[in-house]
C-alpha positions as CSV (number, residue, x, y, z in Angstrom):
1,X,-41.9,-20.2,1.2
2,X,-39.9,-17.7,3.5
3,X,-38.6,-14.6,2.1
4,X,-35.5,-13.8,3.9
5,X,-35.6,-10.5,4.7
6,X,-32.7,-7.7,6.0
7,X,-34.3,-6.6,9.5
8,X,-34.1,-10.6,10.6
9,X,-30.1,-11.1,9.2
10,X,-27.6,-11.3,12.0
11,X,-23.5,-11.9,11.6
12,X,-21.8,-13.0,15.0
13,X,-18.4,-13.9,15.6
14,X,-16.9,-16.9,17.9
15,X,-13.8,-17.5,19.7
16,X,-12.2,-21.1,18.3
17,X,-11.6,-24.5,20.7
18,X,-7.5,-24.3,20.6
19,X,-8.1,-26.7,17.4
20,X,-7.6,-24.7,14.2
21,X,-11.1,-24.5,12.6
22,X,-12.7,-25.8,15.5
23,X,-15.6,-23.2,17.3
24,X,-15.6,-22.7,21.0
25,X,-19.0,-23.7,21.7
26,X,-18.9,-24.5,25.3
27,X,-20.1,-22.8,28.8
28,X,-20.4,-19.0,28.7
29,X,-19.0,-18.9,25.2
30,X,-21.7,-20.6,23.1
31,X,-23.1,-17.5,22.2
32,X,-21.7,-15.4,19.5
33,X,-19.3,-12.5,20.2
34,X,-21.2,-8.7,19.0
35,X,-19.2,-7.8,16.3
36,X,-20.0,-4.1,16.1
37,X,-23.2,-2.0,14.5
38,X,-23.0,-4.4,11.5
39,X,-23.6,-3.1,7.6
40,X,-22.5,-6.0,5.4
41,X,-21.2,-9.2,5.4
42,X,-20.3,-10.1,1.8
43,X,-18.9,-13.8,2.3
44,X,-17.5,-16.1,-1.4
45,X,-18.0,-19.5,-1.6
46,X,-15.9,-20.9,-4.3
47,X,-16.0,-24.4,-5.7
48,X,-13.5,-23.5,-8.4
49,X,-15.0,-26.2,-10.6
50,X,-12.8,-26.4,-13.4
51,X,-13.4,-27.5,-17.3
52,X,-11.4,-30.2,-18.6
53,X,-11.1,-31.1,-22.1
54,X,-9.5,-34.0,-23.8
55,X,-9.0,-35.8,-26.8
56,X,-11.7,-38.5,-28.0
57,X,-14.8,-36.9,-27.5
58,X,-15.8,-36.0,-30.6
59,X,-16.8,-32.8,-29.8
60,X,-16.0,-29.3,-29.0
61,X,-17.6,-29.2,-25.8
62,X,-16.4,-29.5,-22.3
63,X,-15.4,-33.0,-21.8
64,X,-16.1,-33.3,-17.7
65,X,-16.0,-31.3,-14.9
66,X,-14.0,-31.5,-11.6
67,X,-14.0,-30.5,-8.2
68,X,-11.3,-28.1,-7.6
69,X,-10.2,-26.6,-4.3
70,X,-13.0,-25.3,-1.9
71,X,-12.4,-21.6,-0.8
72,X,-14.1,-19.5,1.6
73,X,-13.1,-16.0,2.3
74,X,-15.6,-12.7,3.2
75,X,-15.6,-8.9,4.0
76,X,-17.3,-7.7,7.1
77,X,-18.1,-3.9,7.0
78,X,-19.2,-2.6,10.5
79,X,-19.2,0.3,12.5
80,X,-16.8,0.5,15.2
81,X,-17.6,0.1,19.3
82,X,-14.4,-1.9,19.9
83,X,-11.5,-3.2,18.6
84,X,-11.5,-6.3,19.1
85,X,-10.6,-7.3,15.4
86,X,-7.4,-5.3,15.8
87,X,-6.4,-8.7,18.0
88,X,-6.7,-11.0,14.9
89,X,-5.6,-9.0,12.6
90,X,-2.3,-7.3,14.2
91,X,-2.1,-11.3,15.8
92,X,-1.0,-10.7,19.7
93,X,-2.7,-9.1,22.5
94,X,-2.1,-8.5,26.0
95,X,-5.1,-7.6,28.3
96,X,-4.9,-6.2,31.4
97,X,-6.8,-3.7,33.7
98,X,-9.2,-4.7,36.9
99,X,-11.8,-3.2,37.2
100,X,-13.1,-1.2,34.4
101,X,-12.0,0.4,31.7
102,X,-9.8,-2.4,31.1
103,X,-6.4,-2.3,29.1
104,X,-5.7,-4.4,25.2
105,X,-2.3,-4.0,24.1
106,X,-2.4,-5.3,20.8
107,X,0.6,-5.8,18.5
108,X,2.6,-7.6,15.7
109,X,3.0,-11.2,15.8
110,X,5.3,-12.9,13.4
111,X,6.3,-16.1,12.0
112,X,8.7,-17.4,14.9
113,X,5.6,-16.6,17.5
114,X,2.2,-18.5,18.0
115,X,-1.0,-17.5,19.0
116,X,-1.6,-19.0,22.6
117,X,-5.3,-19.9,22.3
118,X,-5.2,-21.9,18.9
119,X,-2.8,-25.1,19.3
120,X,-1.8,-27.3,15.8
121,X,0.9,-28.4,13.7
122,X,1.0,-25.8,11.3
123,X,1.3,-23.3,13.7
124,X,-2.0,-21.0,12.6
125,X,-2.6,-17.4,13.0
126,X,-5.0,-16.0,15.5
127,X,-8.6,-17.0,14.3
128,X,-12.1,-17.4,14.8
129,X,-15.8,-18.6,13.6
130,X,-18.4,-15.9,11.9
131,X,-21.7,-17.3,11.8
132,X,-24.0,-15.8,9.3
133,X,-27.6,-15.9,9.8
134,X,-31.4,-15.1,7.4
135,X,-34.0,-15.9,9.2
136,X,-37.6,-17.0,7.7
137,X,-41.4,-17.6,9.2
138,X,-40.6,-21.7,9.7
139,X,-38.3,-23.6,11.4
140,X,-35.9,-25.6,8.9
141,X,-36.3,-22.9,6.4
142,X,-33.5,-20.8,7.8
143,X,-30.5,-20.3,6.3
144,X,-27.1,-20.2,8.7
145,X,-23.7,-20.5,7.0
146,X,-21.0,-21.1,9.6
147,X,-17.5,-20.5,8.2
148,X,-14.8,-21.8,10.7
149,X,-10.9,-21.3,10.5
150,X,-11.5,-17.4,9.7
151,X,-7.8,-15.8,9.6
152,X,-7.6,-11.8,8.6
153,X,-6.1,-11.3,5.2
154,X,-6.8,-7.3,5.6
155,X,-8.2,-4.8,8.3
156,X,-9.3,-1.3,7.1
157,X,-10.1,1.8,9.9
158,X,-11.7,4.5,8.0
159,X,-12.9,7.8,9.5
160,X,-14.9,10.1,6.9
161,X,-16.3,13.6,7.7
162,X,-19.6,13.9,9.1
163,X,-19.8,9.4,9.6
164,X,-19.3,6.9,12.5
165,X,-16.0,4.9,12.4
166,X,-15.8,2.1,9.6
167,X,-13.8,-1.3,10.2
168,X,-13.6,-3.5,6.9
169,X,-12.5,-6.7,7.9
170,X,-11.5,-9.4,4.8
171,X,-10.8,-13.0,5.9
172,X,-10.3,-16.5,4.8
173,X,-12.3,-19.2,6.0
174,X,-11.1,-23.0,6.0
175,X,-14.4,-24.9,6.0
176,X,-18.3,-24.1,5.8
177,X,-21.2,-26.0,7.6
178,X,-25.1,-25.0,6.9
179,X,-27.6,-25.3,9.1
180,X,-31.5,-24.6,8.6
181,X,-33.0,-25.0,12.1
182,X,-34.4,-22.1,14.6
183,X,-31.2,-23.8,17.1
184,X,-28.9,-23.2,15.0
185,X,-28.9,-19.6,15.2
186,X,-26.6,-18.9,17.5
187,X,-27.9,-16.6,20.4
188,X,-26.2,-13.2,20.9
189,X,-23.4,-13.3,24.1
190,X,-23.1,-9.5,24.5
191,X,-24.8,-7.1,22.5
192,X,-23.3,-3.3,23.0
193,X,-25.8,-0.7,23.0
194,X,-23.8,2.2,23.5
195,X,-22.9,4.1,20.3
196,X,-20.3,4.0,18.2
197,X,-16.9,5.6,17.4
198,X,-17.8,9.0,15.2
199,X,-15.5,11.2,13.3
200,X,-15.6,13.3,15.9
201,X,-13.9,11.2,18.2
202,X,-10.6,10.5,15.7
203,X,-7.6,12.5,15.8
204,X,-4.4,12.1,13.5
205,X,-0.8,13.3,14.7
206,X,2.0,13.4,12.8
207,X,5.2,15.1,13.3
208,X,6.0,14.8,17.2
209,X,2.4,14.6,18.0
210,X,1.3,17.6,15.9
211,X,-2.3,17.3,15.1
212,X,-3.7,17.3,11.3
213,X,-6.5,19.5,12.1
214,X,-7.9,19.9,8.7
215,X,-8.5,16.0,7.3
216,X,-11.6,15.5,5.7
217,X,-11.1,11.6,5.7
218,X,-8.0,9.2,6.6
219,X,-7.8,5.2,6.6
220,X,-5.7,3.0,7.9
221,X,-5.5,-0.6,6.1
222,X,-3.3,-3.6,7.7
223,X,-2.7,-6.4,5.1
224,X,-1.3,-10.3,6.2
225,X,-1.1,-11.3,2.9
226,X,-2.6,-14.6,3.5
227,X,-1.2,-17.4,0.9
228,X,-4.0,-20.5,1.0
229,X,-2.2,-23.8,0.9
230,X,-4.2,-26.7,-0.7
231,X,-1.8,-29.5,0.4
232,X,-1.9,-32.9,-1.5
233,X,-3.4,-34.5,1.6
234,X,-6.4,-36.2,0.0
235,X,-9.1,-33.0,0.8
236,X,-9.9,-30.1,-0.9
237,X,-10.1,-28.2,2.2
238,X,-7.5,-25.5,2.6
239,X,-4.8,-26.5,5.4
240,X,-4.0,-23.2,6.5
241,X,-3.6,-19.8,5.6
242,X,-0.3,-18.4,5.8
243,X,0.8,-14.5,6.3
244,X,3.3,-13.8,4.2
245,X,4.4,-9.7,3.8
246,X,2.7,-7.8,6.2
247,X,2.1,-4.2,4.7
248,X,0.4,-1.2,6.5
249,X,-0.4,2.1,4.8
250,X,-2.2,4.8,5.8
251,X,-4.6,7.5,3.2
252,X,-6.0,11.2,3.9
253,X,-7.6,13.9,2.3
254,X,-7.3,17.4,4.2
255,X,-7.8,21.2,2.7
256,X,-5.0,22.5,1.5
257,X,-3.3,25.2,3.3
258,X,0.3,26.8,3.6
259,X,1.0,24.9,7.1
260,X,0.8,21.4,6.0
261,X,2.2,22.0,2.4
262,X,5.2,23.4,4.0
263,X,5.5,20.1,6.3
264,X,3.7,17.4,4.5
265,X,4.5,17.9,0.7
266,X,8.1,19.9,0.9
267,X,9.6,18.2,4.3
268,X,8.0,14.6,4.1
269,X,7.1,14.1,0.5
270,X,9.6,15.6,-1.8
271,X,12.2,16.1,1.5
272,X,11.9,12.2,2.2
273,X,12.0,12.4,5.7
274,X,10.5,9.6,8.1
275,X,8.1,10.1,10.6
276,X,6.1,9.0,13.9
277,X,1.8,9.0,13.7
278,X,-0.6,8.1,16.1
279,X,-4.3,7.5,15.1
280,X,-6.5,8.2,17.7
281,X,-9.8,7.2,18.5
282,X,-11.8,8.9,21.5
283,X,-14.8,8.5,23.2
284,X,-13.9,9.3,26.9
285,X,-10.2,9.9,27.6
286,X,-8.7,6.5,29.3
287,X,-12.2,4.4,29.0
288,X,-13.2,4.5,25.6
289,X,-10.4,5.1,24.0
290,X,-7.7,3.2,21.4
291,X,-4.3,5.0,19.9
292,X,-3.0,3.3,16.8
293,X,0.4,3.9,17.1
294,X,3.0,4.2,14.0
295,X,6.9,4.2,13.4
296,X,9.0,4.9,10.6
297,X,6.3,6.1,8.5
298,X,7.8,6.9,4.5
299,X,5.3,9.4,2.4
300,X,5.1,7.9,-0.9
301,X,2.4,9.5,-2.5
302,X,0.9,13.2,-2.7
303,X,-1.5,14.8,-4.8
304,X,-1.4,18.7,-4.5
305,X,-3.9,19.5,-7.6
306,X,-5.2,23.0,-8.6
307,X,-8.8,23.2,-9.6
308,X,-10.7,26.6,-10.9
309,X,-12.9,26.3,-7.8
310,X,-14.1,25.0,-4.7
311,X,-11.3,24.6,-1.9
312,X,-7.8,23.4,-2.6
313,X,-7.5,19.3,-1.0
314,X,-4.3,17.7,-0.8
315,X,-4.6,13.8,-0.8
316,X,-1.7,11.8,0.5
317,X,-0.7,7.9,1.1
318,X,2.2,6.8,3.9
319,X,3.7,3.5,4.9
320,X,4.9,2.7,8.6
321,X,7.5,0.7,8.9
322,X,5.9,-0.9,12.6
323,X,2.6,-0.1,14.2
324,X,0.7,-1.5,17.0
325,X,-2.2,-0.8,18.9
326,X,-3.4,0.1,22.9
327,X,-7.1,0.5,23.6
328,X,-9.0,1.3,26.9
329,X,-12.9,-0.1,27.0
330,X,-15.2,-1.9,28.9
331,X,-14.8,-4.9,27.2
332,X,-13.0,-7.4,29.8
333,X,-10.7,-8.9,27.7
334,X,-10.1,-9.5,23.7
335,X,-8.3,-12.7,24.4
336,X,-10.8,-15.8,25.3
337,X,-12.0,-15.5,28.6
């Protein structure tokens, strides 16, 4: 027996074949894509066997049990040295920039568009392969779970005081293959060494590029939405997973002080204005570097509370309307190259 143990786990990330569910697996791609200083990977394997009951057994128990529809879905918490994500999640991206730092513009992609590097009838979203691996003494005692198909359903950026950059990434999965062999363990195609984005190196802006210079913690979350379709096609496999809404909101905490109370809670909370914010994430100005960018923002929540001690926090929650993103790396391109 192998005891599969933390230090030995590794969570990669593959580019798909232009066939929905399909991994690239071919030339300088068949290693996996570095995801980023990796925490968790928390994937769900559902079965959804269900109960059925029925008249003539004699009995009060469960009569049989049946298959159900098979769904896969996961949350992959890591800290950030790209933003590569970003791409699938926001669903277009333009890269651009020779030589380094190169150039990503990322931004929306909706229902009358396509995603140029996955082809099918259904018309999916952007996606790709994570391939999760726990490593033991023997070969054939590994354990590899490949989920293929994986389309973002949500896409958290948090920055916290004192902490690196946090990206939560939730998807959906179409299909799952095992594998228990040393080979399949996918070799790593380029590991980044260099550190990750701090809270140091984020900035908010709001109100004409005025800087919140106070926040103690802000988040941005994009959510697709995703509605699984189990078609009456003769498999339980999912078909596809569709974005439906496509939501954004942002969260902060800062200390409370008589600057932004007279702009944030009088002017945009109980005034009701709209506003313009950029996020900004900086490591070296126009090489490491991205600016989440934000219209048409609406406040629609603010908590102003008064405590008997420690310092005074306002906590507030906005929604843009439209967001996109532009980052400057080393990374040559986000798209498949």
């Amino acid at each position: 027996m192998g005891y599969y143990v933390a230090d030995q786990n590794q969570v990669v990330w593959f580019f798909e074949s232009g066939t929905y569910g399909s991994k690239l697996n071919s030339g300088s791609l068949v290693s996996g894509n570095w995801l980023g200083l990796v925490q968790s990977h928390d994937p769900t394997d559902a079965e959804n066997v269900q109960e059925v009951r029925y008249t003539g057994t004699a009995s009060r128990n469960v009569g049989q049990f049946v298959d159900g529809p098979l769904d896969f879905e996961g949350t992959l918490s890591y800290y950030v040295q790209d933003f590569n994500m970003a791409m699938f999640a926001f669903g277009s991206n333009v890269d651009s920039g020779s030589p380094s730092p190169y150039i990503h513009t990322i931004s929306e992609l909706n229902s009358d568009g396509s995603y140029a590097f996955t082809s099918g009838a259904l018309n999916p979203f952007p996606s790709f392969t994570v391939v999760d691996s726990k490593k033991a003494t023997e070969d054939g005692q590994q354990q590899v779970r490949e989920y293929n198909g994986c389309i973002i359903d949500s896409f958290a950026l948090t920055a916290s005081e004192g902490e690196p950059i946090t990206c939560e990434v939730g998807y959906k999965a179409q299909t799952l293959t095992l594998g228990s062999k040393t080979a399949d363990i996918p070799s790593i195609r380029n590991e980044d060494t260099s550190r990750p984005y701090l809270w140091s190196d984020a900035q908010l802006h709001i109100v004409s590029g005025t800087k919140v210079d106070v926040l103690t913690d802000v988040g941005f979350t994009l959510s697709n939405n995703l509605e699984s379709k189990h078609y009456i096609n003769g498999s339980r496999t999912v078909a596809i997973h569709i974005p439906a809404n496509r939501d954004y909101e942002v969260t902060a905490t800062l200390d409370a002080n008589s600057t932004w109370g007279k702009i944030l809670y009088e002017q945009y909370w109980l005034g009701g204005s709209t506003f313009n914010s950029i996020l900004n994430f900086t490591i070296l100005a126009g090489s490491e570097e991205a600016n989440l960018i934000m219209s048409g923002c609406r406040m629609t929540d603010f908590s102003a509370p008064t405590p008997n001690e420690g310092v005074n926090e306002y906590s507030l929650t906005y929604k843009p309307q439209t967001a996109n993103m532009v980052v400057d790396d080393y990374v040559f391109k986000y798209n498949i190259d």
